[in-house]
VOVO-908536 format. One record per residue: residue in three letters; x, y, z of N, C-alpha, C, O in turn. Coordinates in Angstrom, 3 decimals, always signed. Layout:
BADREN | ALA | X | Y | Z | X | Y | Z | X | Y | Z | X | Y | Z $
...
END
This chain:
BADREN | UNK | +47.327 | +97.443 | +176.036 | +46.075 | +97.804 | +175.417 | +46.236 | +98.032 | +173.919 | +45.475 | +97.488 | +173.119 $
BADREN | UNK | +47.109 | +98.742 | +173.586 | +47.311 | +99.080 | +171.885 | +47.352 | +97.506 | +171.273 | +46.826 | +97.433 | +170.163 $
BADREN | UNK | +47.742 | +96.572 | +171.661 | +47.739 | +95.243 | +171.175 | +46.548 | +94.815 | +170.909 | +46.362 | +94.142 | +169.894 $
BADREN | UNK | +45.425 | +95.154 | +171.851 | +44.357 | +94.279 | +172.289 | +43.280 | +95.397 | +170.890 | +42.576 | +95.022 | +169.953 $
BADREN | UNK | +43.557 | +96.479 | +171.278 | +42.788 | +97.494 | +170.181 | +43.233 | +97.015 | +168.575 | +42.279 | +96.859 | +167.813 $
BADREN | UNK | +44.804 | +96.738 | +167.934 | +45.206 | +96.356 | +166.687 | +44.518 | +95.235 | +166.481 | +43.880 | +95.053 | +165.444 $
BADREN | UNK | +44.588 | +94.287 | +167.546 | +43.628 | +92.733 | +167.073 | +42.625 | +93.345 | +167.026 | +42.115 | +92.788 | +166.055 $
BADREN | UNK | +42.048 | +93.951 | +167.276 | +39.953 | +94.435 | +166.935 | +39.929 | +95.324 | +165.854 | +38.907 | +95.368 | +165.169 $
BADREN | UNK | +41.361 | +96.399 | +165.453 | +41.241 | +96.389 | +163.880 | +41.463 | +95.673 | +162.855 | +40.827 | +95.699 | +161.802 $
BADREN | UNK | +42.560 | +94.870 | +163.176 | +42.910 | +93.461 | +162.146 | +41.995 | +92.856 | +162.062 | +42.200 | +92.018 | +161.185 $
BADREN | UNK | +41.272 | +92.779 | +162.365 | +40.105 | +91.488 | +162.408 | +39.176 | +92.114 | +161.524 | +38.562 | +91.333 | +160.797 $
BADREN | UNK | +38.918 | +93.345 | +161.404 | +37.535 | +94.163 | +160.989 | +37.796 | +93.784 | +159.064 | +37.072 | +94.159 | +158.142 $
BADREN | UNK | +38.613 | +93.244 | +159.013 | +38.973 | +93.292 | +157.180 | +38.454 | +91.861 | +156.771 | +38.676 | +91.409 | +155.648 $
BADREN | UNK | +37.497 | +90.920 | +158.084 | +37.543 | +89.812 | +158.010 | +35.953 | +89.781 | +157.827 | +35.472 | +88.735 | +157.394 $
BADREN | UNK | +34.856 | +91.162 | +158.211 | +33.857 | +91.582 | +158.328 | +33.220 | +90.824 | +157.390 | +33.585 | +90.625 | +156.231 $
BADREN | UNK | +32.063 | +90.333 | +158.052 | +31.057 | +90.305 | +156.217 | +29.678 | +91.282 | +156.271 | +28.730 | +90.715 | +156.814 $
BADREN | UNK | +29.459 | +92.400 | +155.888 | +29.083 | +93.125 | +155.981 | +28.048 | +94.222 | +154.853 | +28.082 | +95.452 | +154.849 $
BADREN | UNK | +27.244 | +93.395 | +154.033 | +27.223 | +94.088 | +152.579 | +26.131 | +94.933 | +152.591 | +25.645 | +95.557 | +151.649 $
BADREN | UNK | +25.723 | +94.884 | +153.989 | +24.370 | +95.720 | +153.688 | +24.729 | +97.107 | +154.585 | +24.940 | +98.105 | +153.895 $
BADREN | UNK | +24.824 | +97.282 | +156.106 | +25.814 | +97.961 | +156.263 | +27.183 | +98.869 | +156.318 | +27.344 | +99.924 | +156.931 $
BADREN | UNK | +27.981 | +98.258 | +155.623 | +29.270 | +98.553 | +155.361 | +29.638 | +99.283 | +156.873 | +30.445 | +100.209 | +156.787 $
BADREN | UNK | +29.229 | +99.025 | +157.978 | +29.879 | +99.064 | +159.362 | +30.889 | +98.241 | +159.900 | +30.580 | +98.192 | +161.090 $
BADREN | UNK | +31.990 | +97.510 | +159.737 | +32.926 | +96.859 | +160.419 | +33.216 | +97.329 | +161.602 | +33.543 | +98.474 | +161.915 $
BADREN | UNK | +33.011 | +95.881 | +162.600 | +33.280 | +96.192 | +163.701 | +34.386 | +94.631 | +163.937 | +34.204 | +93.526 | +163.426 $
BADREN | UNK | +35.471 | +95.050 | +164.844 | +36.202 | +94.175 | +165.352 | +36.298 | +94.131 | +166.990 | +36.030 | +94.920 | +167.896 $
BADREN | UNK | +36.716 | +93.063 | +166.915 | +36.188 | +92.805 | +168.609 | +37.577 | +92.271 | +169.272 | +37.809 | +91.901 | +168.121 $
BADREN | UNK | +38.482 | +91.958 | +169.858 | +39.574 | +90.801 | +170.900 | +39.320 | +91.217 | +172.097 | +39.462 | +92.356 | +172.541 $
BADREN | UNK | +38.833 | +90.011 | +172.770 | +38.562 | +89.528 | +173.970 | +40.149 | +88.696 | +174.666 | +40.698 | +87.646 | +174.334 $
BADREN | UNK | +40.372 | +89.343 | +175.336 | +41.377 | +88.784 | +176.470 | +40.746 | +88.008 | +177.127 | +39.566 | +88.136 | +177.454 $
BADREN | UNK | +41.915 | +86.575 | +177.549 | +41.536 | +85.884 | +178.916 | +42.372 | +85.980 | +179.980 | +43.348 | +86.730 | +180.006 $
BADREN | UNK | +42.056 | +85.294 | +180.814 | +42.491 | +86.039 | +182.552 | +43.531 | +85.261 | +182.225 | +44.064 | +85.328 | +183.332 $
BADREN | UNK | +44.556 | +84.294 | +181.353 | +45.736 | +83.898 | +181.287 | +46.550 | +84.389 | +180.054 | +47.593 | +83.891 | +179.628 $
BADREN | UNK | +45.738 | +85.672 | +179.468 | +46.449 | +86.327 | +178.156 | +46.050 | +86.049 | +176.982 | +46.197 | +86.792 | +176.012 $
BADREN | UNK | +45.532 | +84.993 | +176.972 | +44.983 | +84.437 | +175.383 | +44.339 | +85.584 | +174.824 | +44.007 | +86.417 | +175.667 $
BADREN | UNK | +44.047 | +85.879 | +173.535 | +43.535 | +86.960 | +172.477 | +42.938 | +86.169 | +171.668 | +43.436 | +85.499 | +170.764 $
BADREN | UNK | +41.657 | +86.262 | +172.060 | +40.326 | +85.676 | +170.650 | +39.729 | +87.003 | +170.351 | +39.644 | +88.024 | +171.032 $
BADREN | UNK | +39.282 | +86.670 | +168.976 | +39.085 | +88.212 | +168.068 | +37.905 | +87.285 | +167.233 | +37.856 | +86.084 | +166.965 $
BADREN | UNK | +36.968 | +88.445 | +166.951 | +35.759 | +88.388 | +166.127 | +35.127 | +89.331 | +165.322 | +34.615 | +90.001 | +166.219 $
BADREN | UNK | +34.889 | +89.713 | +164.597 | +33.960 | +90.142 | +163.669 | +32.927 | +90.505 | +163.063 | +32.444 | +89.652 | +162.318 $
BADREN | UNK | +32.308 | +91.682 | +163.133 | +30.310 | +91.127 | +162.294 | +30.188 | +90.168 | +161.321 | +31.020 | +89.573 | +160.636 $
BADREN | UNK | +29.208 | +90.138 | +161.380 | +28.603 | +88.776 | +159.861 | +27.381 | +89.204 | +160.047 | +26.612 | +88.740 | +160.888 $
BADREN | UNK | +27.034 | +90.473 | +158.967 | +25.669 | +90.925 | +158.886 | +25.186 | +89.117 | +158.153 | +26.006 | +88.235 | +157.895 $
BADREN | UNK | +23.425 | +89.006 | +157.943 | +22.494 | +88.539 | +157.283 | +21.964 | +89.564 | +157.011 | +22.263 | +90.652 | +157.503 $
BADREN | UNK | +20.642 | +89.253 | +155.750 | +19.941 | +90.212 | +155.065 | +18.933 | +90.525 | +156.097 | +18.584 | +91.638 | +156.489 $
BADREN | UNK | +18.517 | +89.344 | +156.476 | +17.456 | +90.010 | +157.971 | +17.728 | +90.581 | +158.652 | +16.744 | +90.819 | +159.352 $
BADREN | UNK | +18.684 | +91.132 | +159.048 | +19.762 | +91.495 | +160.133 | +19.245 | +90.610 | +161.313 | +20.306 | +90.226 | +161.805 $
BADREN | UNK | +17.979 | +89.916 | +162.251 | +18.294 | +89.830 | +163.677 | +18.882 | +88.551 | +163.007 | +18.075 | +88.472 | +162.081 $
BADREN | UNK | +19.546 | +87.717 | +162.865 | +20.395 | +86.776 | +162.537 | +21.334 | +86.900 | +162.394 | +21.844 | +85.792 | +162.228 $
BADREN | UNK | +22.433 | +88.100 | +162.307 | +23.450 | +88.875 | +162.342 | +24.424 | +88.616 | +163.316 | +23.889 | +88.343 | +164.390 $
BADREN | UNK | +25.543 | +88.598 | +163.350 | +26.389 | +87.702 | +164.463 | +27.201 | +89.356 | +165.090 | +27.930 | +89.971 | +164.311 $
BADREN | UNK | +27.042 | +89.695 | +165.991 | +28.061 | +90.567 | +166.070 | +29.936 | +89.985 | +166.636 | +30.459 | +88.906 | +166.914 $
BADREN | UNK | +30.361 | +91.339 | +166.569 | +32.043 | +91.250 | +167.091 | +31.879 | +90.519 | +168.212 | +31.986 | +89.293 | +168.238 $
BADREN | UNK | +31.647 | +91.146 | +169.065 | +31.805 | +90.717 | +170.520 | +31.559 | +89.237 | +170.417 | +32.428 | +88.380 | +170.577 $
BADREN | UNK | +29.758 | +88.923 | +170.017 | +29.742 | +87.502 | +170.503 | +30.719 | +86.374 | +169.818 | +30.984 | +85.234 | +170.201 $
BADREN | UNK | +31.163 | +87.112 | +168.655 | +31.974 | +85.686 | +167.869 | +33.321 | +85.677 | +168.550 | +34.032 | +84.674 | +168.494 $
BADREN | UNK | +33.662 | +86.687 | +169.144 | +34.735 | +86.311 | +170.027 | +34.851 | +85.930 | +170.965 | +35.988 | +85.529 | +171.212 $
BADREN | UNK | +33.781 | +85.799 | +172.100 | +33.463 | +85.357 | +173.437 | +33.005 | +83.563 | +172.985 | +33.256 | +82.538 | +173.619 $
BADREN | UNK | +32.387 | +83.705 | +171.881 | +32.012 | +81.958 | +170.977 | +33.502 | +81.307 | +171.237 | +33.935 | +80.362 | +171.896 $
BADREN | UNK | +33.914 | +82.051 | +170.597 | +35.234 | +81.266 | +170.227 | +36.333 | +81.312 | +171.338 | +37.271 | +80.538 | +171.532 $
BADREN | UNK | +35.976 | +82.370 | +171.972 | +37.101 | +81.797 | +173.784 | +36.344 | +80.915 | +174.055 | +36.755 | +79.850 | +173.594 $
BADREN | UNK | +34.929 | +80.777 | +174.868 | +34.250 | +79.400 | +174.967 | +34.476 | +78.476 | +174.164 | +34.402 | +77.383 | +174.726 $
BADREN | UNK | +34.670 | +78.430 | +173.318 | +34.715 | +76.746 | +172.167 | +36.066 | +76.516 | +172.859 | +36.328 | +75.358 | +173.182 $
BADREN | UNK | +37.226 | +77.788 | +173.204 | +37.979 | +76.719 | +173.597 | +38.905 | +76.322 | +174.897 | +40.056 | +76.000 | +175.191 $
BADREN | UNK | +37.476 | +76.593 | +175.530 | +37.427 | +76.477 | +177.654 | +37.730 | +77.533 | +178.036 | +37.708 | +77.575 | +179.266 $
BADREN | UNK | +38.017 | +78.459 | +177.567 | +37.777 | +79.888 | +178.572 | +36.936 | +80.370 | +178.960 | +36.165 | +80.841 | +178.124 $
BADREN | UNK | +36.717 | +80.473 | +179.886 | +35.940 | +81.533 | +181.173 | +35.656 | +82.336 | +181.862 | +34.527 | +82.684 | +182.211 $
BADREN | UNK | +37.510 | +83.078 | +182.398 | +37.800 | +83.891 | +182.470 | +38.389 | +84.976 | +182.048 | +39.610 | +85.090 | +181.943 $
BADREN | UNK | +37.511 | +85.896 | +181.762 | +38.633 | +87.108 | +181.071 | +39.107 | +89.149 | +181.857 | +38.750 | +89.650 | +182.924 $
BADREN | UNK | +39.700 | +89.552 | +181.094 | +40.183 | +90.535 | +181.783 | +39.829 | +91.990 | +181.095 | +39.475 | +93.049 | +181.615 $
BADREN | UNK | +40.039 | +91.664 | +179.862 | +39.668 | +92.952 | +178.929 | +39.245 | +92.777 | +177.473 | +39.409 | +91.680 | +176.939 $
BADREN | UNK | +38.672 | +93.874 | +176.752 | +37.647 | +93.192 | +175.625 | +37.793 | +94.520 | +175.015 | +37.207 | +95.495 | +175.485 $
BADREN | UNK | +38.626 | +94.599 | +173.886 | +38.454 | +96.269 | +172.588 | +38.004 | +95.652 | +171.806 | +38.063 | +94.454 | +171.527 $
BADREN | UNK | +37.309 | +96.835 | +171.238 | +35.991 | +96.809 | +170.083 | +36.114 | +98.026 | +169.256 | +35.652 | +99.110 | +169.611 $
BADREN | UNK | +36.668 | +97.854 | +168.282 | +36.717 | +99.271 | +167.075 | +35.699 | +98.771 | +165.604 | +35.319 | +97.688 | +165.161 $
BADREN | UNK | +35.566 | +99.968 | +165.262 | +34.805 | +99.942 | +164.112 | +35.898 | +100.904 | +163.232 | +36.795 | +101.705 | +163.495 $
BADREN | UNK | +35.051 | +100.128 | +161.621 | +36.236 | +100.993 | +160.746 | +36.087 | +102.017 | +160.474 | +36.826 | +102.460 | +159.595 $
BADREN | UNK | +35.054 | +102.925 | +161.086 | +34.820 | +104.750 | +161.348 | +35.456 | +104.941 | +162.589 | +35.188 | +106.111 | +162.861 $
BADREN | UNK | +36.128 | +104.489 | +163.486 | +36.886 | +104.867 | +164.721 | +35.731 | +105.530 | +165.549 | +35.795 | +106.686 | +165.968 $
BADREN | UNK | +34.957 | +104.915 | +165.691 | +34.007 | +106.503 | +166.169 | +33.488 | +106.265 | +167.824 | +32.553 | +106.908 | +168.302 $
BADREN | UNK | +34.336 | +105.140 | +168.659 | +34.186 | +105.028 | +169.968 | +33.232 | +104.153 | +170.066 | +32.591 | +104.311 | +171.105 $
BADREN | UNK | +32.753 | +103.011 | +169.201 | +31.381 | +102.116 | +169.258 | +31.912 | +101.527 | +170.464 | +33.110 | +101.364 | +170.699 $
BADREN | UNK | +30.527 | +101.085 | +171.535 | +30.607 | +100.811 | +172.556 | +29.698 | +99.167 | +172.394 | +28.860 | +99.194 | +171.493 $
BADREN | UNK | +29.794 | +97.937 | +173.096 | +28.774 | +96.650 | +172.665 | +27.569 | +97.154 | +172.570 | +27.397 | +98.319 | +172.929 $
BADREN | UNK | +26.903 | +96.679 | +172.262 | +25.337 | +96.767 | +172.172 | +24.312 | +96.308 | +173.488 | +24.900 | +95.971 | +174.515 $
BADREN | UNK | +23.454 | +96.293 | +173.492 | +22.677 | +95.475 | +175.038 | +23.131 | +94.461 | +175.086 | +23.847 | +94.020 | +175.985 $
BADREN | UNK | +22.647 | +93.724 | +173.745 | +22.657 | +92.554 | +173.716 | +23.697 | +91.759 | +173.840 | +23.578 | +90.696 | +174.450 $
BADREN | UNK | +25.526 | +92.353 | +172.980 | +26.530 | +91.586 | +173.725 | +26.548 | +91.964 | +174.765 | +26.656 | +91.026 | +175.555 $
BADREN | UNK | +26.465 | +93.503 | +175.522 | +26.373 | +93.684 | +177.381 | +26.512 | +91.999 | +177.805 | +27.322 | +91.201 | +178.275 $
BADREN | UNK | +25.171 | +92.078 | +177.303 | +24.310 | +91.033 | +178.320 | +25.048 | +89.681 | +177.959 | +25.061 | +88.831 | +178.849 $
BADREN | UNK | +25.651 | +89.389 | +176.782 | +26.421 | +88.245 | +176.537 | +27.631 | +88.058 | +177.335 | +27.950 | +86.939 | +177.737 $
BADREN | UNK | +28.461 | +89.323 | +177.632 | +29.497 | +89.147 | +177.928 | +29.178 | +89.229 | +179.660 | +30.125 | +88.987 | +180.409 $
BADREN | UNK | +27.909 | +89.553 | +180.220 | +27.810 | +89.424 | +181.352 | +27.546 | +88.152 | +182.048 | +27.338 | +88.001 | +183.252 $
BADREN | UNK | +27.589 | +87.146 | +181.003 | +27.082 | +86.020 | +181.302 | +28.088 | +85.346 | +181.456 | +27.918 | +84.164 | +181.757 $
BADREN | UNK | +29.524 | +85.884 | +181.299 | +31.178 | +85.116 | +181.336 | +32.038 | +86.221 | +182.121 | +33.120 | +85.931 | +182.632 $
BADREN | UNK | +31.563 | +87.319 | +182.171 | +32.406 | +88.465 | +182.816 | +31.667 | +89.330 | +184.069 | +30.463 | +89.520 | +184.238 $
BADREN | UNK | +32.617 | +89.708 | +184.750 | +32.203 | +90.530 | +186.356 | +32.133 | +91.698 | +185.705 | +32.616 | +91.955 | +184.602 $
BADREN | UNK | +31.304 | +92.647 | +186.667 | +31.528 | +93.810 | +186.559 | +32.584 | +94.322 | +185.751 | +32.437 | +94.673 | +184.580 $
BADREN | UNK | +34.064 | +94.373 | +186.643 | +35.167 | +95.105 | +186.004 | +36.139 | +94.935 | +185.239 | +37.299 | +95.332 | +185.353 $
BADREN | UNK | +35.305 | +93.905 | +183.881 | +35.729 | +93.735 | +183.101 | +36.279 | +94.984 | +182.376 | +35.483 | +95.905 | +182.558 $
BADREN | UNK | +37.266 | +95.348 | +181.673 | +37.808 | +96.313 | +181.250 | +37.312 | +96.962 | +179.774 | +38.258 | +96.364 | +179.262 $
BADREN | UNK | +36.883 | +97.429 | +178.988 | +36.405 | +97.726 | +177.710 | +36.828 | +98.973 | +177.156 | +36.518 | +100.092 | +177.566 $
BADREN | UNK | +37.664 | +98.644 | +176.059 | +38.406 | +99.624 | +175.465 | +38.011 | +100.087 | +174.252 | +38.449 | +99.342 | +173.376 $
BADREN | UNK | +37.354 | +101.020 | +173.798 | +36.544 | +101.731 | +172.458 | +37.371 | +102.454 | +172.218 | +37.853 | +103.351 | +172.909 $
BADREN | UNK | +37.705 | +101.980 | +170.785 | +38.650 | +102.776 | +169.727 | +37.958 | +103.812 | +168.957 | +37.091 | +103.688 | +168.092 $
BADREN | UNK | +38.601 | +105.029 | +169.521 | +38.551 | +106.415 | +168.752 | +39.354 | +107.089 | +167.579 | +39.326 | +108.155 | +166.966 $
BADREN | UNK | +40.086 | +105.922 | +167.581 | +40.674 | +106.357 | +166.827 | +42.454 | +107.311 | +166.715 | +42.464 | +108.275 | +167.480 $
BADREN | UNK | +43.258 | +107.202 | +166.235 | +44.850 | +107.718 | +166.555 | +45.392 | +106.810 | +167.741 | +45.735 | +105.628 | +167.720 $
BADREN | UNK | +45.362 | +107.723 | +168.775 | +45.970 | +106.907 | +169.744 | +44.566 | +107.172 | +170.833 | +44.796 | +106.919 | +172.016 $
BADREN | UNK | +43.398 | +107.576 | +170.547 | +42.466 | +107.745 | +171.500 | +41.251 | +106.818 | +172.160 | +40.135 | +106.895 | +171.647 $
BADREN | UNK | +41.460 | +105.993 | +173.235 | +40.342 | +105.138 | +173.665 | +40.105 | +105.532 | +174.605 | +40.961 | +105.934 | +175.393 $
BADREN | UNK | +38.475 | +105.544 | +174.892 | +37.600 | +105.331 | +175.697 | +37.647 | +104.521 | +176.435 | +37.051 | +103.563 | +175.943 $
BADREN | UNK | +38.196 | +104.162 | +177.867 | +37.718 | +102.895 | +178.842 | +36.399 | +103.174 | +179.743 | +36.137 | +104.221 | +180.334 $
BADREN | UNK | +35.548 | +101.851 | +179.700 | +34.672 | +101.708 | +180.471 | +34.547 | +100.539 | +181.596 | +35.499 | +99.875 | +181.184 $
BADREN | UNK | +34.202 | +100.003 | +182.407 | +33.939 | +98.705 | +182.697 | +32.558 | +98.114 | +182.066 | +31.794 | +98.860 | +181.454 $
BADREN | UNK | +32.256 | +96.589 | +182.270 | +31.147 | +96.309 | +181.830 | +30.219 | +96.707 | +182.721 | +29.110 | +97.028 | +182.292 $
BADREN | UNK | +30.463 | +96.752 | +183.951 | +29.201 | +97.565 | +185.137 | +28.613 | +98.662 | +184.834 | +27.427 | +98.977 | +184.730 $
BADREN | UNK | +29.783 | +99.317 | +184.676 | +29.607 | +100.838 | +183.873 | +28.521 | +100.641 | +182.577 | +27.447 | +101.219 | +182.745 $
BADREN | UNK | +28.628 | +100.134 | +181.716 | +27.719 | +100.149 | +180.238 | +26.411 | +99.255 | +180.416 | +25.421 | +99.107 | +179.699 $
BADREN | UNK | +26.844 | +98.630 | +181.838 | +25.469 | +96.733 | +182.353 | +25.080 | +97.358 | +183.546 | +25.088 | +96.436 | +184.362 $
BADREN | UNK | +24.726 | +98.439 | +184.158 | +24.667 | +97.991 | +185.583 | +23.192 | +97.282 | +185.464 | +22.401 | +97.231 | +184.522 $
BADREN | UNK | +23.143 | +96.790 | +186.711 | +21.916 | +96.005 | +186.991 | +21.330 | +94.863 | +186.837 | +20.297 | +94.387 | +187.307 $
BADREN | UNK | +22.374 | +94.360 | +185.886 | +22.398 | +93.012 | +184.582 | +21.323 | +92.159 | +185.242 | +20.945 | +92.399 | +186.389 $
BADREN | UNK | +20.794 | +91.077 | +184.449 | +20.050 | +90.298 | +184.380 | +21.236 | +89.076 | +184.793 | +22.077 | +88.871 | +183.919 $
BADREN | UNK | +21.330 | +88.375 | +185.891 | +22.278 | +87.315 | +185.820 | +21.957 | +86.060 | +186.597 | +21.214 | +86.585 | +187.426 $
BADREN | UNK | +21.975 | +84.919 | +186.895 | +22.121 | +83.792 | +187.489 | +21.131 | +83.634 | +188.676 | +20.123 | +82.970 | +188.920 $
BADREN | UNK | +21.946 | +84.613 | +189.332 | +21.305 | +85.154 | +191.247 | +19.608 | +86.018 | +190.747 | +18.486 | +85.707 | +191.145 $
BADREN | UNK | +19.955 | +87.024 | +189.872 | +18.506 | +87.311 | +189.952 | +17.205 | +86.802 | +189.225 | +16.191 | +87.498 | +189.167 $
BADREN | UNK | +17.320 | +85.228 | +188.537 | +16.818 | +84.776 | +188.130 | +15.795 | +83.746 | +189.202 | +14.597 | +83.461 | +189.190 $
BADREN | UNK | +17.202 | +83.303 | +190.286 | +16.578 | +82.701 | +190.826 | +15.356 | +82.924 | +192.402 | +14.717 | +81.962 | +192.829 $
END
């Protein structure tokens, strides 16, 4: 886990962020170990705004991953940021329930959740149809 948390701070220096000044970093594990990592990219509008999570789940998809296992997300206030609905709901669209989610507090202190835990009820596939 401390690996998976350093890639989601390393990444946060990669932020583009000028209206905010919130950096958030994201690495997404896959179910064979791979580590894709992402970043915010505020816009001035903000809903055009890319968050951490999804640019890292983008970029395991761009390159055939599907399955994954665990997903840390720190911000550069350490302050335990958890995804938003909206990646929830992104990452529920590639991940089960007990996907693992690790929020950096900061020192040596994280928060684990699953995605069930932060999604229950999700909007998915089966209850569409």
């Amino acid at each position: 886990m401390n690996e998976l948390i350093a890639a989601a701070r390393d990444v946060q220096d990669r932020a583009h962020v000028p209206y905010s000044d919130y950096r958030v970093g994201a690495a997404l594990e896959t179910a064979d170990g791979e580590v894709f990592v992402g970043c915010n990219l505020e816009n001035a509008n903000f809903s055009n705004s890319l968050h951490a999570e999804e640019v890292a789940v983008a970029e395991a998809v761009k390159n055939g991953h599907r399955e994954f296992s665990r997903l840390a997300v720190s911000s550069g206030r350490r302050d335990g940021v958890t995804p938003c609905g909206m990646c929830r709901q992104t990452l529920a669209e590639f991940c089960d329930d007990d996907l693992v989610v690790c929020c950096d507090e900061g020192e040596s202190e994280v928060t684990e959740y699953t995605l069930g835990e932060l999604l229950p009820n999700t909007i998915s596939q089966e209850t569409l149809e």
